[in-house]
LUMMI-657888 format. One record per residue: residue number from 0; chain; x, y, z of N, C-alpha, C in turn. Coordinates in Angstrom, 3 decimals, padded with zeros to 6 digits. Layout:
     k   c        nxx        nyy        nzz       caxx       cayy       cazz        cxx        cyy        czz
   NUM   A          X          Y          Z          X          Y          Z          X          Y          Z
...
# end
This chain:
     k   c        nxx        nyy        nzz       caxx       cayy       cazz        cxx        cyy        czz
     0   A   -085.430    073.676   -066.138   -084.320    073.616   -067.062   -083.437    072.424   -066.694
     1   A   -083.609    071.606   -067.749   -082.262    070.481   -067.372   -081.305    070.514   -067.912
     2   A   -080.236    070.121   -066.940   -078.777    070.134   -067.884   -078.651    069.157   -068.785
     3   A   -078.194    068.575   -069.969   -077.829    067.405   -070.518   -076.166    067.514   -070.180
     4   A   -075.862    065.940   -069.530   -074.675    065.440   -069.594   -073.896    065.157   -070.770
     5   A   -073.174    065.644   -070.823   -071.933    065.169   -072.359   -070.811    064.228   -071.722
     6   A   -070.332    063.327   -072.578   -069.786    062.241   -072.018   -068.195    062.917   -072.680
     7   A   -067.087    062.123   -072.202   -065.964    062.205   -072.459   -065.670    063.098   -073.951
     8   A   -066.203    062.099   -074.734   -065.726    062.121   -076.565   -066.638    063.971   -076.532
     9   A   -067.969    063.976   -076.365   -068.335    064.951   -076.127   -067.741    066.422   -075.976
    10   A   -067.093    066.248   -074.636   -066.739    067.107   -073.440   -064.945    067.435   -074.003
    11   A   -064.531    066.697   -074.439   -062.759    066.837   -075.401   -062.611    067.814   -076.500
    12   A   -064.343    067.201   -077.233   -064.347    068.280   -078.451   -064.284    067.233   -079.309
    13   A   -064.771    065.889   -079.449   -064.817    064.994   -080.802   -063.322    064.482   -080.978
    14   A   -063.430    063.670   -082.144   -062.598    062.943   -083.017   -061.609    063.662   -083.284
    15   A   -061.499    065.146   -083.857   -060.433    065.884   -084.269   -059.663    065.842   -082.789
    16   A   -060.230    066.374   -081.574   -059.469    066.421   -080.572   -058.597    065.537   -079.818
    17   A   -059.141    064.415   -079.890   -059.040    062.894   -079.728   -057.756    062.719   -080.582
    18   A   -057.736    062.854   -081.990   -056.614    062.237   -082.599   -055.373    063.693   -082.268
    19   A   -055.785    064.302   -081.880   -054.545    065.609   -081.528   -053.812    065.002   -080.382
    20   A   -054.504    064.374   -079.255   -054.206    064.147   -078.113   -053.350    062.801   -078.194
    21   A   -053.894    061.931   -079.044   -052.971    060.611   -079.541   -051.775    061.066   -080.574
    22   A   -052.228    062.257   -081.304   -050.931    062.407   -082.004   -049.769    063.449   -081.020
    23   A   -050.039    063.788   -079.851   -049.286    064.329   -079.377   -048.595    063.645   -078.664
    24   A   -049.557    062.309   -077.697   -048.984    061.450   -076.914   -047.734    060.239   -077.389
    25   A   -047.968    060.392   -078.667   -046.632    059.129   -079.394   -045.261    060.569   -079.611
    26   A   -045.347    062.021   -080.221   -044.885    062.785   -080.023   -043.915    062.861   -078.455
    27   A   -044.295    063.083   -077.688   -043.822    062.529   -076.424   -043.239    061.737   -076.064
    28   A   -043.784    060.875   -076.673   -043.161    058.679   -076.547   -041.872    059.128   -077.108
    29   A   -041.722    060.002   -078.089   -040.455    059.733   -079.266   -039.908    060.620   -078.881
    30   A   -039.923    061.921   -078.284   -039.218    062.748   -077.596   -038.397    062.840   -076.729
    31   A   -039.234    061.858   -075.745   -038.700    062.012   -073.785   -037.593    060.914   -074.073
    32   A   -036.425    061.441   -073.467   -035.658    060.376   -072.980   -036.191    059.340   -071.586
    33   A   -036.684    059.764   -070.997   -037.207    058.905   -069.898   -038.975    057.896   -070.291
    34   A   -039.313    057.955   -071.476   -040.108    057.131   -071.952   -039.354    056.153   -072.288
    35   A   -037.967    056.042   -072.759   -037.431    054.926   -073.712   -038.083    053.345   -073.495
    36   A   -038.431    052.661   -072.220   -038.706    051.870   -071.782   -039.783    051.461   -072.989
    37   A   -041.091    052.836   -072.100   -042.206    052.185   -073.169   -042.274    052.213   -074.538
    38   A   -041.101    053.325   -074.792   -041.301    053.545   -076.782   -040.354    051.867   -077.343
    39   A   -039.542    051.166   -076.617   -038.894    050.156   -077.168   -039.842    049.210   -077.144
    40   A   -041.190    049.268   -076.709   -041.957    048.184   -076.698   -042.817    048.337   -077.890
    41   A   -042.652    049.487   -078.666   -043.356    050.110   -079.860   -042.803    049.839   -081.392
    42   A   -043.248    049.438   -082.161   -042.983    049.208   -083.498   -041.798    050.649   -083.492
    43   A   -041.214    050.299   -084.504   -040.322    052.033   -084.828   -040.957    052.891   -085.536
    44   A   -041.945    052.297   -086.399   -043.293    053.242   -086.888   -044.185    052.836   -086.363
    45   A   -044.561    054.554   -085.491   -045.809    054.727   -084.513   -046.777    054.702   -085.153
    46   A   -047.355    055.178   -086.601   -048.814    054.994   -087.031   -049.316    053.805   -087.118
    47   A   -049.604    052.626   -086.725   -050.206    051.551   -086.745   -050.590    051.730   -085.363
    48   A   -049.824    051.997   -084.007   -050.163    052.314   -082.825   -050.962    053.863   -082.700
    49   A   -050.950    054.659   -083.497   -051.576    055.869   -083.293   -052.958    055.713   -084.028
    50   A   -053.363    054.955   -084.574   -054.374    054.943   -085.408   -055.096    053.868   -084.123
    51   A   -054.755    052.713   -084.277   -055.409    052.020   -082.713   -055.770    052.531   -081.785
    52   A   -055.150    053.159   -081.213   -055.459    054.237   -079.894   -056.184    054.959   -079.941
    53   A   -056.020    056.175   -081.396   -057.113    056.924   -081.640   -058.637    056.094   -081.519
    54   A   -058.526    054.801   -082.333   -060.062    054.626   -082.572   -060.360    053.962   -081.118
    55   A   -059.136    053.211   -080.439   -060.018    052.517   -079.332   -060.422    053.784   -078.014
    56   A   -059.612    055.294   -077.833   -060.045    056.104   -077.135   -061.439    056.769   -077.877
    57   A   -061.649    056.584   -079.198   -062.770    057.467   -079.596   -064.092    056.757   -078.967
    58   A   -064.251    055.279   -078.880   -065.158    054.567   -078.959   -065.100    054.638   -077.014
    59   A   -063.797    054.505   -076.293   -063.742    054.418   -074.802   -064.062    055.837   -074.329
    60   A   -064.113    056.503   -074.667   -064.968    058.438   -074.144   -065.983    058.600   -074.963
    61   A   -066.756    057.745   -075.130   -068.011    057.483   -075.436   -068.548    058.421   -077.054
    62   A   -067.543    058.214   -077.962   -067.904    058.215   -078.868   -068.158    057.138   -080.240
    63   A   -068.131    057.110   -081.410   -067.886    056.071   -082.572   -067.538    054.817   -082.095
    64   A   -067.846    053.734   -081.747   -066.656    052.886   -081.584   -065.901    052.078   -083.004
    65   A   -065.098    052.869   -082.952   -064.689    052.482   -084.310   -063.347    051.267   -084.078
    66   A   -062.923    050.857   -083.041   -061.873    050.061   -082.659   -062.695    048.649   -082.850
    67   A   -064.315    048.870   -081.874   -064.538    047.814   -082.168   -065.222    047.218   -083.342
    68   A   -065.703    047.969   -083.941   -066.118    047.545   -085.366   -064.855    047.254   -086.439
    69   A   -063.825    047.601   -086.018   -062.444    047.141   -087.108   -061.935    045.858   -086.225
    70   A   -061.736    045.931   -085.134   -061.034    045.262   -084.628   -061.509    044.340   -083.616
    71   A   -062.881    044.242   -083.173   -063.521    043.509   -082.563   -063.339    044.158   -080.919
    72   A   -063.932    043.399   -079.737   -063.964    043.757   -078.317   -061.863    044.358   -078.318
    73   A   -062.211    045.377   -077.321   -060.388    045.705   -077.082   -059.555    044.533   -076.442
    74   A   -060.031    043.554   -075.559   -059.688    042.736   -074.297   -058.262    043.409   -074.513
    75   A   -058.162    044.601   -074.099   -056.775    045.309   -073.202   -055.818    044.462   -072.866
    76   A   -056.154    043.619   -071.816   -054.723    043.352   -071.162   -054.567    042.041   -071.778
    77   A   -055.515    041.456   -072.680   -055.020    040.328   -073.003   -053.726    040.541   -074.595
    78   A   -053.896    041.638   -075.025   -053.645    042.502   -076.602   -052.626    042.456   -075.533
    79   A   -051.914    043.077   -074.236   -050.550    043.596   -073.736   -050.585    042.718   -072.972
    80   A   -050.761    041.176   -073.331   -049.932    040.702   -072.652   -048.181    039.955   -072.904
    81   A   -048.157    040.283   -074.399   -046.687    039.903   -074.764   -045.902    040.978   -074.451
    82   A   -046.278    042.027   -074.129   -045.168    042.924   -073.639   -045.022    043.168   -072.370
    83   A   -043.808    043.117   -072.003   -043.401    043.286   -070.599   -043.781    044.835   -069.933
    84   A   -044.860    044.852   -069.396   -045.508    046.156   -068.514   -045.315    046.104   -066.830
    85   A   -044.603    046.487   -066.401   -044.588    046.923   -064.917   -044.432    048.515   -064.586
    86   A   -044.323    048.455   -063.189   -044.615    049.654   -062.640   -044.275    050.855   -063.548
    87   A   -042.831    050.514   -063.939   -041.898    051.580   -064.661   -042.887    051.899   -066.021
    88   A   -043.075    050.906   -066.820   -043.265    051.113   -068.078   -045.081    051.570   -067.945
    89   A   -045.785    051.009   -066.953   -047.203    051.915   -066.768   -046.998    053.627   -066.566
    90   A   -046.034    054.056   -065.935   -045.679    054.880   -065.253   -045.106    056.245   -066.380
    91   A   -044.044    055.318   -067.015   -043.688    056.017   -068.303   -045.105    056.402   -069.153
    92   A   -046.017    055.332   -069.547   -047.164    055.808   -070.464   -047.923    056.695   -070.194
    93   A   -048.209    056.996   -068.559   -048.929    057.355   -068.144   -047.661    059.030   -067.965
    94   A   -046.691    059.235   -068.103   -046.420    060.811   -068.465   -046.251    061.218   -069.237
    95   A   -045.941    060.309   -070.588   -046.681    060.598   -071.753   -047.875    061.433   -072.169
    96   A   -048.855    060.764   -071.604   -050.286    060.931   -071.642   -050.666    062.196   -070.950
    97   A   -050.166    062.426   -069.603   -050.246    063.544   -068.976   -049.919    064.714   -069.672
    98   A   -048.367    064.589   -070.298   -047.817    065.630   -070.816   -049.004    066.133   -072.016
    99   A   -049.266    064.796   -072.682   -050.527    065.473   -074.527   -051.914    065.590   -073.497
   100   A   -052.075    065.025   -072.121   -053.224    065.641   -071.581   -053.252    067.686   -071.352
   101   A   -052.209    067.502   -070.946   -051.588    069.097   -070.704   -051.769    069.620   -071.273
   102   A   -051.134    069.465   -072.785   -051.131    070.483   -073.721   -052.478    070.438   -074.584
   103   A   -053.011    069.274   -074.661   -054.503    069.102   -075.816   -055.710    070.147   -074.945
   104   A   -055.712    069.086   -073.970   -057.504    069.095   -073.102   -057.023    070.638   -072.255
   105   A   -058.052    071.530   -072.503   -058.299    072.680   -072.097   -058.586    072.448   -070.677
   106   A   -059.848    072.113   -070.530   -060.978    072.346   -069.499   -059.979    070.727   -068.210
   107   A   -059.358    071.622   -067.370   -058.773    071.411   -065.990   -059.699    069.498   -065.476
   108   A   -060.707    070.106   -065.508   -061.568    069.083   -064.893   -061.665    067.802   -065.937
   109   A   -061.845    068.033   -066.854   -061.971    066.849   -067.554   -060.018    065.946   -067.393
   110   A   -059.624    067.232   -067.777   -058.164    066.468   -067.866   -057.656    065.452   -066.040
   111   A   -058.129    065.889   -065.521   -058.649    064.988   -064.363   -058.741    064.093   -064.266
   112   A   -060.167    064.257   -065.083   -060.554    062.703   -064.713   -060.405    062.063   -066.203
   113   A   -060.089    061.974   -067.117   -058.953    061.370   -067.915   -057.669    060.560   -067.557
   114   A   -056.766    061.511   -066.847   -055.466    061.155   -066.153   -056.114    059.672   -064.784
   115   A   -056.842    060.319   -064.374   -057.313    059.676   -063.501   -057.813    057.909   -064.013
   116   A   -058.584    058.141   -064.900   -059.183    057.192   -065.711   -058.231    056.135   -066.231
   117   A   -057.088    056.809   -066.976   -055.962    056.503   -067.588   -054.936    055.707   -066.485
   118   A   -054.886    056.367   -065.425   -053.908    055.511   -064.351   -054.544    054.492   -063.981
   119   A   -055.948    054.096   -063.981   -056.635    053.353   -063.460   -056.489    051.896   -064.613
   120   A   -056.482    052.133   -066.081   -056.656    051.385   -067.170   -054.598    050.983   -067.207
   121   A   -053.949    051.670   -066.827   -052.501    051.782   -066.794   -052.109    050.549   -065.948
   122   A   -052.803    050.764   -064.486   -052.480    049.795   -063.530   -052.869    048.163   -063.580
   123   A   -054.208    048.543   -064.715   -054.516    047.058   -065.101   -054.051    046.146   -066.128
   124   A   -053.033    047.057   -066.992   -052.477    046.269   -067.853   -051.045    045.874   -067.111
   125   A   -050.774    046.298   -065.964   -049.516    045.718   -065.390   -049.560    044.121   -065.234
   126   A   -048.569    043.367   -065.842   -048.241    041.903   -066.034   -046.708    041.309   -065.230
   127   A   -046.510    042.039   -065.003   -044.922    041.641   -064.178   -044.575    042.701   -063.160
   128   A   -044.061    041.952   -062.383   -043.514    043.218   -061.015   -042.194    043.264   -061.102
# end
């Protein structure tokens, strides 16, 4: 009996879950007083940023890539490099994310290594100290 591996997009529960988790994480952005940093770096209307995210996380947890077929390769940190990202403002995104990790993703372990994943992609878009 073999197991088959399910990858991220898989293992979340698809696209519906995916856009719950992005629509919760700008939810958050606009909520927390202690995000303000990173939400001022944000258009004042979040759907142009929630729709991006959705498709570039659907295609980065190994589902659709639908970011890059609209929008070509992500090059991440080169897309953030007009905005001023340091420690603070990685830091802010990243409890954002935790918080819609919390409440979306069920299964303990995945939300793990998500968060995990996420601090790792967080630390590389840092551009200023």
């Amino acid at each position: 009996m073999t197991e088959t591996l399910q990858n991220h997009f898989e293992r979340i529960g698809g696209a519906d879950k995916i856009r719950a988790l992005v629509k919760r994480f700008y939810q958050v952005m606009d909520e927390l007083p202690e995000s303000y940093g990173i939400r001022k770096l944000h258009a004042d209307d979040l759907q142009g940023s929630e729709d991006k995210l959705f498709k570039f996380l659907n295609g980065w947890m190994g589902g659709p890539q639908l970011y890059v077929q609209e929008y070509g390769h992500p090059m991440l940190r080169r897309r953030h490099l007009p905005f001023p990202i340091s420690e603070s403002e990685r830091d802010q995104w990243l409890m954002c994310m935790n918080v819609a990790l919390s409440e979306v993703v069920e299964d303990p372990q995945l939300r793990a290594e998500l968060s995990a994943a996420f601090a790792k992609v967080g630390d590389h878009m840092r551009n200023k100290h």
